[in-house]
N, C-alpha and C positions, 0 to 999 in steps of 0.2 A: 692221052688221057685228059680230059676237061676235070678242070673244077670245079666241086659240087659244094655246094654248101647243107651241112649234113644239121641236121636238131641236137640238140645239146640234150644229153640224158640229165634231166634236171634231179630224179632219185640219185643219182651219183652224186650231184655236188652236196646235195643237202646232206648225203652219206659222210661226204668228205666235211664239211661245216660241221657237224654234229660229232667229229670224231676227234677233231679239231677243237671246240669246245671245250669236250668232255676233257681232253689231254690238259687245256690251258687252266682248267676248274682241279685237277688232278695235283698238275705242277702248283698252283697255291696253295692248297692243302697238304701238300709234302711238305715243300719246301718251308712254310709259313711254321715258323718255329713254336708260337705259343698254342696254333691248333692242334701241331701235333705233339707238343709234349703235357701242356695242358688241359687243351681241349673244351669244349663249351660247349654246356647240358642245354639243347633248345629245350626240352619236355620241362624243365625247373624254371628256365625263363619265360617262358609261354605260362607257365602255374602260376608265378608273381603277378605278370598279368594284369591275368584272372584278378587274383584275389585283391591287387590293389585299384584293378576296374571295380571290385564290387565292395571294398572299402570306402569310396567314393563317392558310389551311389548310395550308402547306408547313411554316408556325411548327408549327404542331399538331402534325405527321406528324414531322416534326424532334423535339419535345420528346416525344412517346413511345416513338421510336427508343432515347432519350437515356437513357429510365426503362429500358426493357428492358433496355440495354444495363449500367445501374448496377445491376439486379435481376441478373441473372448473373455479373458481376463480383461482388458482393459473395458471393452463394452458393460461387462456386469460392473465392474469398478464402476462405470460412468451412470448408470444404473442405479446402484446402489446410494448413489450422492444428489441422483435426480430424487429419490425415494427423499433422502435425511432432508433433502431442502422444502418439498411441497411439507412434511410433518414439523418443521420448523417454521413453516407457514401458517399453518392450523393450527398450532399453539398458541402464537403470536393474535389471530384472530381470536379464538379464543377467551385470552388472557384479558385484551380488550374487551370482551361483549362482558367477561364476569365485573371489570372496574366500571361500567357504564351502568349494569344493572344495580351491583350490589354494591360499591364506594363513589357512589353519588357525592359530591360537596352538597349541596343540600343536607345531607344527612349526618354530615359530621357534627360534632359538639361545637365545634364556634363559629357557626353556621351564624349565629345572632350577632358573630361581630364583625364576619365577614360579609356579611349580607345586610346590613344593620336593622337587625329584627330583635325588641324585648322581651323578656320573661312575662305572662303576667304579674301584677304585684299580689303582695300575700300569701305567694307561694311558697309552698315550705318542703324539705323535702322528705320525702318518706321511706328513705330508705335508710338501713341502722347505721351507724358509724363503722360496724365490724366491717358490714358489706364492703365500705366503700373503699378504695384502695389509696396510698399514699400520693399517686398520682391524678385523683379526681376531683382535687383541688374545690372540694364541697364544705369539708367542714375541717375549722384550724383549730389549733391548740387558745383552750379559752373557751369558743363558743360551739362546742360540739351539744349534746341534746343530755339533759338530767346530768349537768355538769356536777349540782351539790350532790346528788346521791352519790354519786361517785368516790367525792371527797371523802365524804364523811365513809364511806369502804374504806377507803383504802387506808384514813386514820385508825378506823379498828380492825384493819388488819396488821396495819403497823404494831398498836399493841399487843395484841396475839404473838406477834412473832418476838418483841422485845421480854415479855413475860417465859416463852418457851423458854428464850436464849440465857434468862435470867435461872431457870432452874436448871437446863443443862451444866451452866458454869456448878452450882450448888451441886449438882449430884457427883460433877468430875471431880469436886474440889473434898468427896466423900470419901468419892472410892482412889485419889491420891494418899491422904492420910492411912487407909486400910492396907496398902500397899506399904507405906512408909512402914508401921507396924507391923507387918506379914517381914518385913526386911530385916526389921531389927529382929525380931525374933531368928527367924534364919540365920544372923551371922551370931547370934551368942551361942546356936546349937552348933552350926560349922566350928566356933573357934573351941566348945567343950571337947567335940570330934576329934581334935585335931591333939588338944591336950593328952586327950586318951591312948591316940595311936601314937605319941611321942613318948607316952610313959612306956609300954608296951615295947616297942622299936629300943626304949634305953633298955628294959630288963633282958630283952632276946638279946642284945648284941652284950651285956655284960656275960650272960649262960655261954654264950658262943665264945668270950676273949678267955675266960676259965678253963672251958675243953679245951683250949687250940693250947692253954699253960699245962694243963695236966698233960695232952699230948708231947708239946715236948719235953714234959721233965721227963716222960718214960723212955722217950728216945734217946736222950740224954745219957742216961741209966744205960742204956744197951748197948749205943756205942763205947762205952767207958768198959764195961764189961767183956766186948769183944776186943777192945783194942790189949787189955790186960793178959788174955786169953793168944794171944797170936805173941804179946812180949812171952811170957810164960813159955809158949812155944818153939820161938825162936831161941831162947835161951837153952834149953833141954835136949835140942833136936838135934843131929849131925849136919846140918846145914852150917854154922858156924864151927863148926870142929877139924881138927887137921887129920882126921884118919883118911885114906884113901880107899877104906874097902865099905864107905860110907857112902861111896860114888858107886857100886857097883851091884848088881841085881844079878841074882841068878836063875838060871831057866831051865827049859824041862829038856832041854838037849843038851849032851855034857860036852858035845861037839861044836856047839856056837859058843862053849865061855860063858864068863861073866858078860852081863849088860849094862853099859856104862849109862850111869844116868849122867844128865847134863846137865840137871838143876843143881845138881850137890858134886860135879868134876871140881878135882884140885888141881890136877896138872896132870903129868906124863912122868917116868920112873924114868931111871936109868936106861933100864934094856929097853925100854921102847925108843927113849932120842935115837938109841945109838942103831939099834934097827932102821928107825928113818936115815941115817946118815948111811948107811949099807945099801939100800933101797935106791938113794939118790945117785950114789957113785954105781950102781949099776945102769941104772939109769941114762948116766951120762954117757960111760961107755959106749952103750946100745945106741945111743944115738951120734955116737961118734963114729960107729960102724956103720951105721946106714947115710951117714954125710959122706965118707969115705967112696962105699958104694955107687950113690947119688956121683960122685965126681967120676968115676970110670966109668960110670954108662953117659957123663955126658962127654966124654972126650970120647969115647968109641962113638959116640953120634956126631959127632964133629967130624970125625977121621970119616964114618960114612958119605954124611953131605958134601963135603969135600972133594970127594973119588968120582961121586956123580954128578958133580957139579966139575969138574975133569972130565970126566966124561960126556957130557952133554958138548962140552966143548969142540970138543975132538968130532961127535954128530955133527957140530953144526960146521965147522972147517969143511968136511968131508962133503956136506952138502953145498955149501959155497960154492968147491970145486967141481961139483959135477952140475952146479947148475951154470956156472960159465961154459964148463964145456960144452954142455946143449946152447948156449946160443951161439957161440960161436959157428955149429953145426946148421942153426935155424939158419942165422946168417948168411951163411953160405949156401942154402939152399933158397933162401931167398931171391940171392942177388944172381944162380942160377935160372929160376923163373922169372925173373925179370931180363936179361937177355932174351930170355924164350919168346917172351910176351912181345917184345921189343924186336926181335927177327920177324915173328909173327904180323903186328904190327906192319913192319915195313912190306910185307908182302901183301899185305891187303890193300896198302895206300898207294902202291907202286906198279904192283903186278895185275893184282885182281880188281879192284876198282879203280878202275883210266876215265871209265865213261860218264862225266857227271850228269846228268839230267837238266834243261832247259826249264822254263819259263810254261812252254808250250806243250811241257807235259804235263804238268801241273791242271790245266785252263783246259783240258776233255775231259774233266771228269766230272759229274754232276750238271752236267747239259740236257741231260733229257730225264724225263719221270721213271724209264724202263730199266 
């Protein structure tokens, strides 16, 4: 036989590489402890992503919004300032062309001393004193225009008003007197007023101290008459008396007795002490019989507690001893299953298990993914 050199079925290896693969991608995925007891959501990671690629992009689309929006703003801003400046221009122009036309120096009032130009002479001037203001420096105290007429006003106006003031004093100095007058009269009728109601106030409160005396002489009178009327009474009455059947009331049942009254009791008779003392000594008796009594039901209760408290003793002795005897029993049944256990024991460590296990039996297990 010659040797051939044969083609290599290339579907096979790739068979064999792919099977291969699949086995070593198999074996991470078993073996790999957090994928498989854990485990990792691609579909949730893949969503994050997403949303934080497009989180990102909203930042972007946001901060360019942000630039354009500061790129126009500051342009009208600049705008705006180019505006205030050219009409701060024009004002300023303005303002000039009004001082040039209309506050000429030429024109001002001391024009004549700046410019050295004079008045003509003789000139006077024509305008009233009212007109002129305190600052037009035209006419001064002294040489203002119809100075006497003035004067001679203003002296009779002076006496005009000295003459008014003369008869206002006269007329106040009238009507104080009429006042004065109007006053006195008033306190002489206040003080007649006053006499009147004092005379009056003395006669009411003497009529008032007379009644309130007749009132008490009659009270007087009445208490003395009641008090006389209760002596009288008490003297007369059996309240002070030593009868005995003074104290006593009779009733409409002949079976209740007399009824002792308590306002008018003298004391107790004979047969009644001595019925109390009957009363009492039975009394005591009775209750020397039931003290009596009281002492033999408590010694028969004594004698009971006792017998069962004896008794209970006796349960618990009796218990004692039958609870040692069950241990002593447990005991011994114990230390019977412990032999047991302990034969047992040695026949497992001796007889049935000789063969220990190596190293190498351990290390084939978990070798392949199958």
């Amino acid at each position: 036989m010659y040797k051939v050199d044969l083609p290599v079925d290339e579907s096979a290896l790739r068979a064999v590489e792919r099977r291969r693969a699949a086995e070593a991608e198999r074996k991470n995925r078993i073996f790999n402890s957090r994928s498989r007891v854990i485990g990792v959501d691609l579909r949730a990671l893949h969503k994050q992503r997403e949303e934080k690629q497009e989180r990102l992009e909203m930042d972007k689309q946001r901060d360019m919004a942000h630039d354009l929006l500061r790129l126009s703003l500051d342009e009208m801003a600049m705008q705006q300032k180019k505006g205030e400046e050219e009409l701060r221009r024009e004002l300023a122009q303005d303002l000039v062309q009004y001082r040039a036309i209309h506050q000429r120096a030429e024109d001002s009032r001391d024009a004549d001393v700046n410019y050295g130009r004079q008045a003509a002479p003789g000139a006077s001037i024509s305008v009233s004193g009212s007109a002129l203001g305190p600052a037009s420096m035209q006419v001064f105290l002294g040489e203002g225009m119809n100075e006497n007429e003035k004067k001679k006003a203003q002296m009779e106006m002076n006496e005009r008003n000295l003459r008014a003031q003369k008869e206002e004093r006269e007329k106040q100095g009238r009507e104080q007197k009429n006042r004065d007058l109007r006053a006195v009269q008033l306190k002489a009728l206040e003080e007649k007023c006053k006499r009147a109601a004092h005379i009056a106030l003395s006669q009411y409160n003497q009529a008032q101290a007379e009644e309130r005396m007749e009132r008490e002489q009659q009270e007087r009178l009445r208490r003395e008459g009641e008090e006389l009327a209760e002596v009288r009474y008490m003297v007369t009455s059996d309240l002070l008396t030593e009868r005995p059947e003074a104290a006593k009331r009779k009733t409409k049942s002949s079976a209740e007795g007399p009824r002792v009254l308590t306002d008018r009791w003298k004391g107790m008779t004979p047969q009644q002490i001595s019925e109390i003392h009957r009363k009492r000594e039975e009394q005591c008796l009775e209750k020397e019989r039931l003290r009596e009594m009281e002492r033999q039901r408590d010694v028969a209760w004594d004698y009971h507690l006792t017998e069962q408290a004896r008794q209970q003793e006796r349960e618990k002795n009796r218990d004692k001893e039958l609870n040692r005897e069950r241990r002593i029993q447990l005991d011994k049944y114990n230390q019977q299953l412990a032999r047991e256990h302990q034969a047992h024991q040695h026949y497992l460590d001796k007889q049935l298990y000789t063969n220990r296990p190596t190293v190498h039996y351990f290390t084939q297990f978990n070798t392949s993914s199958r």
